[in-house]
C-alpha positions in Angstrom: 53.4 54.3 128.9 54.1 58.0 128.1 49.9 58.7 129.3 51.0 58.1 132.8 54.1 60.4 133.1 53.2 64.1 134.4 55.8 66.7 135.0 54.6 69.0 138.2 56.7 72.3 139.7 57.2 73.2 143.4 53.8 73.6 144.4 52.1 70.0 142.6 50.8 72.0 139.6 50.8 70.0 136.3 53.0 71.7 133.7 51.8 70.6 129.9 54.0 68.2 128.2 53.6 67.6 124.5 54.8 64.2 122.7 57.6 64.6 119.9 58.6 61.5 118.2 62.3 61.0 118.1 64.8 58.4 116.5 64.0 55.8 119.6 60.5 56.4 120.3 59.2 59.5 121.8 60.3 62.1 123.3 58.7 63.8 126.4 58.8 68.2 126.1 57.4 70.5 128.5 55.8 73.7 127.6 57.8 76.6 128.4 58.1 77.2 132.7 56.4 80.3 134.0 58.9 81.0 137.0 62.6 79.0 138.0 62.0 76.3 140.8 62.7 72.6 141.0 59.8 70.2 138.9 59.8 66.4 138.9 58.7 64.1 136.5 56.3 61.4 137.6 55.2 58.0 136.1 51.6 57.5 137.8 52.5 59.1 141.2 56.1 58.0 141.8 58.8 60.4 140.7 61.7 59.4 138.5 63.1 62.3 137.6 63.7 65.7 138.6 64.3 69.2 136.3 65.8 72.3 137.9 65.1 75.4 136.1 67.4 78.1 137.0 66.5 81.4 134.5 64.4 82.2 131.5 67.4 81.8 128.5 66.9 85.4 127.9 69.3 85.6 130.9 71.5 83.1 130.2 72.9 85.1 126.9 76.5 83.8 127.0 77.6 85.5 123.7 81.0 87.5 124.0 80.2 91.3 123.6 82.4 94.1 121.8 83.3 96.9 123.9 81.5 99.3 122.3 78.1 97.2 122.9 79.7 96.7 126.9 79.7 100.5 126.6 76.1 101.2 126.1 75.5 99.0 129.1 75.2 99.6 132.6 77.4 96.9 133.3 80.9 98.1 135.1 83.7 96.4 133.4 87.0 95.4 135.4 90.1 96.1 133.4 92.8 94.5 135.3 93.8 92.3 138.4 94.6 95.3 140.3 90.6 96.4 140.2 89.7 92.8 140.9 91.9 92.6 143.8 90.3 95.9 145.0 86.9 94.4 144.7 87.6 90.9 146.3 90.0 92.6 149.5 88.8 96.1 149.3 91.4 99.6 149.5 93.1 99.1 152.9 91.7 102.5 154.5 94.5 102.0 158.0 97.2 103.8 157.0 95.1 107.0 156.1 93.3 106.6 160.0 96.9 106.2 161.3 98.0 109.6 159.2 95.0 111.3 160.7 95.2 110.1 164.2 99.3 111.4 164.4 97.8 114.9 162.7 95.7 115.5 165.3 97.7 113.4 168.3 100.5 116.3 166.7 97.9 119.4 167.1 96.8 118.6 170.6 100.4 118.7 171.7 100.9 121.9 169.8 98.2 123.2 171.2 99.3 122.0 174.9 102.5 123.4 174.5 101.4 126.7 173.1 98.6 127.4 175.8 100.1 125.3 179.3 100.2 127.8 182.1 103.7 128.8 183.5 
């Protein structure tokens, strides 16, 4: 039975499978995937079974880090919910354009004033 199951990615190429034995028979591996993609097992040419590959593990290191090891990263670290409200809404920039927009609203009449004609 395992001879007629196949394992194929995206684009219908075969990946290699090897056979381990296990506690209930044998158990079906694939070879390590060379990109991410979708790839369905098949018994003759019927699939049963599909396998999403997201990333390589080296990617998916889930292992809590120290700050001093976050440090010698690149990675920008938020410290509070103040800088993760920032990020998610932004800084409200209005109230600055309203400040500028009287300053010079208050100028051009200084100016008016100052220079008008009697």
């Amino acid at each position: 039975m395992a001879e007629n199951i196949s394992l194929t990615d995206e684009g219908g190429e075969l990946v290699s499978i090897t056979k381990k034995p296990a506690e209930d028979g044998i158990r079906l591996v694939s070879l390590p995937v060379k990109r991410p993609g979708l790839y369905v097992w098949k018994r003759i040419d019927a699939g049963f079974y599909y396998s999403a590959v997201n990333f390589p593990l080296s990617e998916s290191d889930l292992r809590a880090m120290t700050s001093s090891e976050i440090k010698k990263t690149e990675i920008d670290c938020i410290k509070g919910g103040y800088q993760v409200r920032n990020l998610h809404e932004g800084i409200s920039v209005w109230p600055y354009l309203l400040i500028a927009a009287m300053a010079i609203l208050l100028m051009e009449s200084l100016l008016v004033y100052k220079f008008r004609e009697p």
